[in-house]
N, C-alpha and C positions, 0 to 999 in steps of 0.2 A: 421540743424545739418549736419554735414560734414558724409561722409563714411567712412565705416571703422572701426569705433569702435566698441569693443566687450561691450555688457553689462548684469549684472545677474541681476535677478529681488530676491527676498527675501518680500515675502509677512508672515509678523506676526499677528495672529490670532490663537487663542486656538480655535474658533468657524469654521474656515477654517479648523486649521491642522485637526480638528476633521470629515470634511466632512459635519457638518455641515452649511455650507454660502457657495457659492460661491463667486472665489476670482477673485470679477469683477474689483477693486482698479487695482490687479496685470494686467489684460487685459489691463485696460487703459493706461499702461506704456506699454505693450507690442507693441501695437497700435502707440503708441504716437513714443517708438524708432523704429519703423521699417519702419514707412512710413518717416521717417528720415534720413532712408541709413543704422541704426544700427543692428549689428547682434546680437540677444539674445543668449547667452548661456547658460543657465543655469537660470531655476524660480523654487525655492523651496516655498512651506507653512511649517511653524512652527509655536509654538504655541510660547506664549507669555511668554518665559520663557530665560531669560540671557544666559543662558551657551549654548542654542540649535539655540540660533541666531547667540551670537559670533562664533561658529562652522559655520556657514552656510558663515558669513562674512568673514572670514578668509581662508577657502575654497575656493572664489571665488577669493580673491584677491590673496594667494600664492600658490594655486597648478592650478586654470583655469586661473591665471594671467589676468581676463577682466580688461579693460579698466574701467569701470562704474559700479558700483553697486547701484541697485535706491531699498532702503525699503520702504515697504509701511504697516502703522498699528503698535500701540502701541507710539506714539508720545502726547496722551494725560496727563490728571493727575490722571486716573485712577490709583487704587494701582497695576494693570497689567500691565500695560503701561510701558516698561521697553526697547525697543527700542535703545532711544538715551546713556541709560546707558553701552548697548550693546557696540554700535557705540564705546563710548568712551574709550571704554575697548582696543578698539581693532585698533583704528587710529593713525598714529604717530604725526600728525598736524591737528591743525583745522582748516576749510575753514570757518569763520560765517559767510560771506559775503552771503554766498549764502541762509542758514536759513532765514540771515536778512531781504533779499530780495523776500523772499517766505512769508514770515508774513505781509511784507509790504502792498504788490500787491494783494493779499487775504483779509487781514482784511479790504481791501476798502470796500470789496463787504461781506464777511460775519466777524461781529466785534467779535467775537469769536476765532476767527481764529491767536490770538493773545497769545492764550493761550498754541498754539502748542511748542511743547518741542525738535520738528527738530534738529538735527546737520548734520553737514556736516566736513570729514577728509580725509584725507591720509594715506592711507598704501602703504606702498612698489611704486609703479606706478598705484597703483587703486586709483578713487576718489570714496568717497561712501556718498549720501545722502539720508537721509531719509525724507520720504513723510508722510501726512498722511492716515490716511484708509480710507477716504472717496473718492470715485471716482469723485467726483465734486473737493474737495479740492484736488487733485492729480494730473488731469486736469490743474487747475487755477496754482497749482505751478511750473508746468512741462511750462506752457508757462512762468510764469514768469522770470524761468532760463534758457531755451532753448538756449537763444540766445548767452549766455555765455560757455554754457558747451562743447562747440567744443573746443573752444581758451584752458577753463582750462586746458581739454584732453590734446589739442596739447601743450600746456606748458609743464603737467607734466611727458608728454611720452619725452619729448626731440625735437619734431616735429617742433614745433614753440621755434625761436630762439627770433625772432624780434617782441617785442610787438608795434610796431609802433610809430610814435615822438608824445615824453612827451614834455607837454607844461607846464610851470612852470609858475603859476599867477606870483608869484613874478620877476621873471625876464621880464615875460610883463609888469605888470606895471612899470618897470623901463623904457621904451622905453618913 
């Protein structure tokens, strides 16, 4: 990942906000963006309740303005599990691509992991995805999208102008 970017962490857990767990998911992202070049601003725990996550999300994207917001926890089908509802509350555009690709890359190694209920969107100039709460699956996702989420950044900040030459099958095979 490039330097530079600002990112908040948003760790959801009624078991965390409460003190009781620690919230090792959220370390593993801290970990993961900072030996990266990325600057954290900002890691809240909340509990697993809609209105106190979209608070937290909305927060980071329109008064701390970070770059990246990475959630971790509540992505299951548990009736707690209310995360991506969040998310969607509060995104103007969807990224699936990058869910899609987190489920993909995962579910090789754990087949469960299919059942994760992830989104990924747009606010304003922030991109925001959610992870899940397992620091293993957090891990595995975070590489599976790593290699992406610089370009997204630079696209959606203005940075990257030039996504580099598009090669059109159709027009090759007419050669």
């Amino acid at each position: 990942m490039s330097e530079g970017w600002t990112v908040a962490i948003v760790t959801c857990s009624d078991k965390g906000a409460k003190g009781e767990r620690p919230d090792t998911s959220g370390e593993v992202i801290r970990d993961y963006v900072t030996g990266r070049g990325m600057a954290v601003r900002g890691h809240r725990v909340v509990p697993d309740e809609r209105d106190q996550i979209e608070a937290a999300l909305v927060y980071y994207c329109d008064v701390e303005r970070v770059d990246l917001v990475l959630t971790t926890g509540g992505t299951g089908l548990g009736p707690r599990d209310v995360t991506p509802e969040a998310t969607l509350t509060v995104v103007e555009r969807l990224v699936p691509g990058i869910p899609e690709r987190m489920r993909a890359a995962t579910a090789a190694v754990t087949p469960t992991a299919i059942l994760s209920r992830s989104v990924a969107g747009i606010r304003g100039q922030t991109l925001i995805v959610n992870l899940p709460g397992n620091p293993k699956g957090v891990q595995e996702c975070l590489e599976a999208v790593g290699d992406v989420l610089p370009h997204a950044l630079g696209v959606l900040s203005g940075r990257v102008r030039d996504h580099g030459p598009v090669h059109h099958r159709h027009e090759e095979s007419k050669r």
